[in-house]
N, C-alpha and C positions, 0 to 999 in steps of 0.2 A: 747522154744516152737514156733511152727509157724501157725500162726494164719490166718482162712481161712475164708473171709465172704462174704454170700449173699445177695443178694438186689433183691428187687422186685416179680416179678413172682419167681425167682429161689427161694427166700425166703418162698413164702406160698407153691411151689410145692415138695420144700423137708421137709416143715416142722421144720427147723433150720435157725438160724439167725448167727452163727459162732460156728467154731471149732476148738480145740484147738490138734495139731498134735505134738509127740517129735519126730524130726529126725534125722536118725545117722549121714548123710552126707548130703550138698546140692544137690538138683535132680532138674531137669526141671522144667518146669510148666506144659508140657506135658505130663510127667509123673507121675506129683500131679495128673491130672486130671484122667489119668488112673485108677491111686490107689485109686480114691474117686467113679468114673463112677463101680468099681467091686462092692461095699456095695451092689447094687439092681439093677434089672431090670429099677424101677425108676429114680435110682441116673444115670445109665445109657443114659439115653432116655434124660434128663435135661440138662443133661453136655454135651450132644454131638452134643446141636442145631449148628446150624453152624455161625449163630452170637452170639455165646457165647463172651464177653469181659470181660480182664481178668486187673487187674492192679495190680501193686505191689509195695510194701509203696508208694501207692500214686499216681503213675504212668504207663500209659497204659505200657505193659506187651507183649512181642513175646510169643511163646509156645519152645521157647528153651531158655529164661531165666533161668538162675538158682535161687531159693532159699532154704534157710536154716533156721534154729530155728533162732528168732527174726524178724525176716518179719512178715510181713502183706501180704495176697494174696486177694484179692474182687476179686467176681465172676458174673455178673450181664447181663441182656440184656442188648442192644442197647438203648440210652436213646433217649424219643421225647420230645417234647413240646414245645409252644408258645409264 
């Protein structure tokens, strides 16, 4: 399974804190995001801020990364603070 989590705003504005995905083949990150932004107009509008940051097990993430079942993908704003 490849597991997908949000943080922050992304988190209260989908109303999910992680999902768990079974995938036949590894695909992008760009293309996770695709296949996740079709659920709703919502999931849409969320996923497609333009500082959307992405990491994977752990580790900031391009958008032609590949992953596959056993990943971890986080999804999250820009982080700030003091």
């Amino acid at each position: 399974m490849l597991t997908i989590k949000f943080f922050a705003v992304l988190r209260e504005r989908l109303a999910v804190d992680q999902l768990q995905l079974d995938i036949n083949k590894p695909i992008s990150v760009a293309k996770l995001l695709e296949q996740l932004k079709s659920r709703s107009d919502k999931w849409h509008r969320e996923l497609s801020r333009y500082d959307l940051l992405c990491a994977v097990n752990h580790e900031f993430a391009e958008p032609t990364q590949r992953v596959g079942n056993g990943d971890e993908v986080a999804l999250f704003p820009p982080v700030t603070g003091g």
